[in-house]
Each structure stands twice: as structure tokens, then as C-alpha cells.
C-alpha positions, -999 to +999 in steps of 0.1 A: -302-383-371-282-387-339-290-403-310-279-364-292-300-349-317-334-372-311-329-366-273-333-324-283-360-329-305-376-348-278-366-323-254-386-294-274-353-273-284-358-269-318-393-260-318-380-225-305-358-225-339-392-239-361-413-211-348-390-185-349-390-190-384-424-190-389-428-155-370-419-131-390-449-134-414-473-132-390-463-106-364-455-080-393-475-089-423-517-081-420-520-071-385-546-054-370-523-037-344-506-016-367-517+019-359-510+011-319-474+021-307-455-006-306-419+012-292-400-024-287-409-034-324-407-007-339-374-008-354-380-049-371-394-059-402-398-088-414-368-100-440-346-070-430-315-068-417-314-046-382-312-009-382-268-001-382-259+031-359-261+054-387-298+043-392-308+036-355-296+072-349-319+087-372-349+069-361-342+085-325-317+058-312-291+068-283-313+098-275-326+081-244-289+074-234-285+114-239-310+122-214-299+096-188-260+108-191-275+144-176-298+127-150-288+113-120-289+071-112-313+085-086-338+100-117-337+076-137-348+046-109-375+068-099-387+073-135-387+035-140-406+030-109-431+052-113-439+036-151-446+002-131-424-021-156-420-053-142-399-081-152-406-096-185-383-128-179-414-150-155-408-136-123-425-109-130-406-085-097-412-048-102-380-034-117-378+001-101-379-013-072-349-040-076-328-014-084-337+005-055-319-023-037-283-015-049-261+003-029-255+041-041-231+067-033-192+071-030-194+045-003-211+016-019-190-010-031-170-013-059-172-024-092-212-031-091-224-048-126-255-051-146-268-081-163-286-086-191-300-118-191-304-133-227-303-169-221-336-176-234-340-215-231-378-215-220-397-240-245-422-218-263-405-184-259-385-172-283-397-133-279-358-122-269-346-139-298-361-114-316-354-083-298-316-093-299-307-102-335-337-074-351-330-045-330-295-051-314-288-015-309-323-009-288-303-038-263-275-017-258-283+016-251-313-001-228-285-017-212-263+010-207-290+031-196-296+003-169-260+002-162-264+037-151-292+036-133-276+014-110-239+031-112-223+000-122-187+002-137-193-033-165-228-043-187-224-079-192-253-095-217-254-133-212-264-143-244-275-179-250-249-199-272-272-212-294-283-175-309-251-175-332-271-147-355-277-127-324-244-130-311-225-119-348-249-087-351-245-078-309-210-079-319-211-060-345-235-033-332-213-030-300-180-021-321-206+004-336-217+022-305-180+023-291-166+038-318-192+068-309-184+068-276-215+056-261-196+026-246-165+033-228-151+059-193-168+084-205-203+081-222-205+111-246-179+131-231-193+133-195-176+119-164-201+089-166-187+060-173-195+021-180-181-010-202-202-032-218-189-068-225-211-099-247-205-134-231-223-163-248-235-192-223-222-228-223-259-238-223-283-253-196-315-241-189-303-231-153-286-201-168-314-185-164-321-183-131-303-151-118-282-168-095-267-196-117-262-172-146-237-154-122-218-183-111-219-196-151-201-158-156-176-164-131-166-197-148-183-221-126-209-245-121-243-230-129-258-237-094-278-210-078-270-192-046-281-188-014-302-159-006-297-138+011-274-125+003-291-112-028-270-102-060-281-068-053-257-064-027-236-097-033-233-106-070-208-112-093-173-116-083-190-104-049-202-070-054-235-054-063-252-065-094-288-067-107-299-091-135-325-085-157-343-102-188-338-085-225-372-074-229-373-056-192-342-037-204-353-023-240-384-010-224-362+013-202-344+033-233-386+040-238-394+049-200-363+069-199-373+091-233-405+096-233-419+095-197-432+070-170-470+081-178-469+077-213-458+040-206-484+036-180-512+047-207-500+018-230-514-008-212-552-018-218-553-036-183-555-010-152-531-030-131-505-034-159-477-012-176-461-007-212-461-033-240-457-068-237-440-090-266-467-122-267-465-153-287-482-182-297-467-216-309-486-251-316-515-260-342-525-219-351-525-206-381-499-178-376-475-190-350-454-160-340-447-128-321-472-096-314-461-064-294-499-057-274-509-036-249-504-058-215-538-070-203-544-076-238-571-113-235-557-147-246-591-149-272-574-119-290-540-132-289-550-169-306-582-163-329-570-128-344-533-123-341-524-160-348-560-162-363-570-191-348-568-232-351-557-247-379-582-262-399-588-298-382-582-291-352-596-277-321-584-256-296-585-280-261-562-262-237-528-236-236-501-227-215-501-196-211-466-182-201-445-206-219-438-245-205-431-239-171-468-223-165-505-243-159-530-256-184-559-232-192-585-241-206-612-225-232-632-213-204-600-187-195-598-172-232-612-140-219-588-135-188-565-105-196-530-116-201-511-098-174-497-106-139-525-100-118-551-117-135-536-150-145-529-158-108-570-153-103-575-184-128-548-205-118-517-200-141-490-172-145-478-146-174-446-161-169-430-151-203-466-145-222-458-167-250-485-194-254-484-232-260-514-244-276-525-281-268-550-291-300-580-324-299-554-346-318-522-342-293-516-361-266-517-341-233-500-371-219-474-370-242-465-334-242-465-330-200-439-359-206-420-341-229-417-310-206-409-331-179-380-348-201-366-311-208-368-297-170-355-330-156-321-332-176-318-294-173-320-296-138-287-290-120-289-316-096-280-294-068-309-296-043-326-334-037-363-326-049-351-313-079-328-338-086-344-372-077-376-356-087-380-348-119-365-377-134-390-397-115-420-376-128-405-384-165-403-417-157-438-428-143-454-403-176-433-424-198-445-457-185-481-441-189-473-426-221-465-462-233-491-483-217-469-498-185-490-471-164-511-482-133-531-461-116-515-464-085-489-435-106-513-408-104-510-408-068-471-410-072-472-377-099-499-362-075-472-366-048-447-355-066-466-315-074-467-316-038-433-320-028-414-301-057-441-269-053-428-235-042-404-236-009-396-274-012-365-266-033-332-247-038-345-223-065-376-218-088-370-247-118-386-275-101-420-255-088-421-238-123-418-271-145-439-292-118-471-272-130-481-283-161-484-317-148-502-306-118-529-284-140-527-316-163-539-339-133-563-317-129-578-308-162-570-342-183-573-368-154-595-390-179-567-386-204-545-402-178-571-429-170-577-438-208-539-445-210-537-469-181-568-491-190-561-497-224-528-497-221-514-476-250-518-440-259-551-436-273-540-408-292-513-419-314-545-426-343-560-392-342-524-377-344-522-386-384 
């Protein structure tokens, strides 16, 4: 193996490619979620190609994009506003009102653009890998539907480069819905218009932060932006655009057909809306993807859906929102798994894909690893960021591999302090400082075992 491709495993890359593999068994095969509607899923099954136009038609496909060709940009914001769909990329913002933001009218500024961000390069989530290569048509008529929410002249989807299946059946699912005139100056014969173009990122985790992926799409460094001005009223190339994850955007072809109360009632949590797409990766039985009510409780997500620990081993903590989220512990299994009630216990939804942290891993060693990742994804563009990341990797690694001193816990300590919320340029540092903050927190002794006997005293129970 090369010494590039030891850094990525390191890094946690290819887990996303190992558990995406492993998914389809469990999310489709014995579920006890079956008879619940599932409208984002619907259309994938396990070992089956995606549905082509023909078949996506029949199964009520481009309908939505029917109905919002008749309605005004105007109609279909307020119908995604009053559903309460919030972004399903981490941040969480409420999506009706984003769009509100954009300039409307014949005097707003021209072209304006919509984004679909599908640069998925969180460790632990791979929920829009599957949305994009099983259900590719449900992306684009979401997206065009977005696009003309907003009145924007192009669709761009940012696809990240690695998804090389998702990119070949995009492609070929976009020539599809051309041809039939549901791309193109004018959407099914009316005087609505909108292009739709796929560009497939360079790579860097930094894509994904709204500001980055735009100046990445103009062909330049992937830094973010100063805000204000926000992309909603200066984006790409300038002009008004709004970015938003792939998950967000198929859940609007279902807002837009069938009614902002009907998405409301899908939710099991009273302050949450729709479906959400949750996973689970680690030691379970059944690593994969379920489509749940939102609110649905992190017990039900790990001990039925991924049916629990694998024999051996015992469930000792989770992220719950992906890498770039806090440690919870057993004690939190019964929180609901939505925005609202995740703050209450100390962590976020983020992307609501779980990493489990079992009795025989390391917690030192696995906060190290995520620090590795978000320090050489960071774009180096603010100080914090830049300078401290790396540090953080640096003083887990000397801990990791017994040359810790306890003095470092005060440095780490430190360290969550000054790259939390409002200390940088953007979001990646405060998101990727909290697992080892939560980890400081909830495995101190962990940390203390390492630096008095001077090795990892879990390398033994790892075998």
C-alpha cells in the first residue's frame, strides 16, 4: 500500500466506501419500518440499478415539477416554509426561510443560481451517496424545483469526485430528463426556464462549506467568504445563489406534491418535520442507512435498526451527527434524534449518521484520527484553524503513543477553547474541535491511563 494511501486510511476516507457497502443489506432487507412512508427511499432497493425516466415516471416522478411549473416562486417558498424542512447537511438553517432571502422580481439581479451541494466528505455519513447514485432522477427534478423556487436561470450539483458511480448515472439521468424537456428555456412548454449543469469537485473537505464550494465552482481556491455579504444576495460569479445539501433538496419534489402538512405529520418529534435519512457505522451488527420519522431515539436507531453491538463488544459511547459532533454517552440513548433535542444533551444532529465508539477501541486513538482528517482538510486560511488543528493532532499522537504528559490536557483543553464557535473564519474548526472536547470530558481517565503508563492501554483488548 502507498504511503498516500496509509495517510487516507488513517484519515477515515474509506470507511465511507466500507460502509456503504455494507448498507444495503441492512436498510432494505428485514426492517421493521417498512409499512411507514419512507418518500426519499422509496424508489432504492437493494442490488438494483436506479429507476430510468421511463420508470421514474410511472412511479409518479416529475409530477411535482408539473405542479411547480404552474405555481409561482412565491408558492412554492411558502409551501416549503410552512412544512418546517430544515437543512439536512449539519447546519441545520430552516430552508423556507433561506430562500426567502433571495431577491425576487424583474429587478433582482441576474443570472441567480442554485446549488446542490453533494460533496459529501463528512467521516461517517454517506446518506447522499445513496440518494445520488439510487435515485438520481428524485435529485433532479428536487433540484429543478428548487431552482424555481428561487427563479434562478442555472442548477449546478457539486458532486464530490470520488462518487464516480454517482457521477456516470447523474449523467446519464440528466441527458434523460432533457430530452423530455424538463431541463432546458422552457420546462414543459411554459415560459419557465432553468439549466442544470453536474460539476464534480477536486476534493477537500472545505467544499462543503457553502462559501468554499462557490469559490471551488468558480475555479478557485476553496476558501470561504466573508459574510455578509451572504450568497443569497452575493454568490457565484456575484449574483444571488442559495446552496443546499442533497437530502434538503429531494425532500422538496415531496413538499411540493403532496403538501406541507402531510410532511409535518411524518415526524414522530413535535418540534421536527419530514423524514430523516440516519445511519450508523462502527462495531453494530447492521451498519447502514434507515429513512425514520425525525425525532426518531438513538436506542431505536442502534439496538433495532442496526440491531445492536456486535457480539464482544459493548456499546461505550457515539457521535451522533457524524465526526464533527460530541460524544454521547449510553445515558443519552433515549434523546430523540432531531435538532432541538440533541443541543439539550450536549451534541448536534449534524448529519444524523452515528459513529459508534465500542469497550475495545481506543477513544484516544479515534479523536486522533478525526483530528488528523480535519487538520489536513483545513484550508489554512484563518490562524486558529490553521496552526490549530495540526497542534491538536500532534499532542493526541504523542499521547496516543506514550510521549504524553499531562501537562497536554491543559494544551488540548486550550485548544477547544480557542478554535470553539466565533474564534475562526468559518465553521470546520468549532465542528471538528468537539469530539475532543466531549472526549476530555467523558474519557479523561482514558487520557490519564495513556500518560502514566506510557502506551496505549488498549492496543491488547483491540485483538
Amino acid at each position: 500500500m502507498s504511503n498516500r494511501r496509509r495517510q487516507k486510511y488513517r484519515s477515515g476516507i474509506p470507511y465511507l466506501h466500507f460502509y456503504i457497502l455494507r448498507f444495503e443489506y441492512s436498510i432494505f432487507c428485514g426492517s421493521p419500518f417498512l409499512d411507514m412512508e419512507r418518500p426519499l427511499t422509496q424508489n432504492i432497493h437493494a442490488g438494483s440499478e436506479p429507476l430510468d425516466l421511463v420508470q421514474y415516471e410511472k412511479a409518479g416522478g416529475y409530477e411535482a415539477l408539473r405542479a411547480a411549473v404552474r405555481l409561482t416562486p412565491q408558492e412554492v417558498q411558502d409551501k416549503v416554509a410552512r412544512s418546517g424542512l430544515r437543512g439536512q447537511g449539519g447546519a441545520g438553517f430552516p430552508t423556507g426561510q433561506k430562500w426567502s432571502y433571495v431577491p425576487l422580481g424583474h429587478e433582482a439581479p441576474r443570472p441567480k443560481y442554485f446549488i446542490v451541494n453533494g460533496d459529501e466528505m463528512e467521516p461517517g455519513t454517506f446518506k447522499d451517496r445513496m440518494l445520488l447514485e439510487g435515485d438520481p432522477h428524485q435529485v433532479i427534478e428536487g433540484a429543478m424545483i428548487c431552482g424555481l423556487a428561487i427563479g434562478a436561470d442555472v442548477v449546478y450539483i457539486f458532486l464530490r469526485g470520488e462518487y464516480k458511480l454517482a457521477e456516470a448515472r447523474l449523467r446519464r439521468a440528466i441527458a434523460e430528463a432533457r430530452e423530455k424537456n424538463y431541463i432546458g428555456p422552457n420546462i414543459l412548454g411554459s415560459s419557465r426556464g432553468c439549466e442544470l449543469h453536474l460539476h464534480t469537485s477536486a476534493g477537500r473537505y472545505m467544499c462543503g462549506e457553502e462559501t468554499a464550494l462557490i469559490n471551488a465552482l468558480e475555479g478557485r481556491r476553496a476558501n470561504p467568504r466573508n459574510k455578509p455579504p451572504h450568497p443569497v444576495a452575493v454568490g457565484l460569479f456575484g449574483k444571488p445563489t442559495v446552496v443546499n445539501n442533497v437530502e434538503t433538496v429531494c425532500s422538496v419534489r415531496h413538499i411540493v406534491s403532496r403538501g406541507p402538512d402531510w410532511f409535518k405529520s411524518l415526524a414522530r418529534s413535535p418540534d421536527g418535520a419530514g423524514t430523516k435519512i440516519y445511519g450508523a457505522s462502527g462495531r453494530v451488527k447492521r451498519p447502514g442507512l434507515w429513512e425514520l420519522p425525525m425525532g426518531t431515539p438513538l436506542r431505536e436507531i442502534l439496538f433495532e435498526h442496526a440491531g445492536g453491538m456486535r457480539d464482544g463488544y459493548r456499546l461505550r459511547g457515539m457521535l451522533p451527527g457524524g465526526a464533527s459532533t460530541e460524544f454521547l454517552l449510553e445515558e443519552h440513548l433515549d434523546v430523540p434524534m432531531d435538532f432541538k433535542s440533541l443541543p439539550k444533551v450536549g451534541s448536534r444532529l449534524g448529519t444524523g449518521t452515528v459513529v459508534v465508539l465500542d469497550d475495545r477501541t481506543c477513544p484516544v486513538g479515534m479523536v486522533w484520527n478525526l483530528m488528523h482528517f480535519f487538520a489536513r482538510e483545513s484550508c489554512g486560511w484563518c490562524t486558529p484553524c490553521r496552526e490549530g488543528l495540526p497542534w491538536a493532532a500532534h499532542t493526541l499522537a504523542a499521547i496516543e503513543q506514550g510521549r504524553g504528559q499531562e501537562s497536554d490536557l491543559a494544551v488540548l483543553e486550550h485548544l477547544t477553547h480557542s478554535l470553539g464557535p466565533g474564534r475562526t473564519f468559518c465553521a470546520l474548526a468549532p465542528g471538528a474541535i468537539e469530539p475532543l472536547a466531549s472526549a476530555l470530558k467523558y474519557f479523561h481517565t482514558d487520557f490519564l491511563h495513556h500518560i502514566r503508563q506510557k502506551h496505549c492501554p488498549w492496543k491488547q483488548k483491540q485483538h
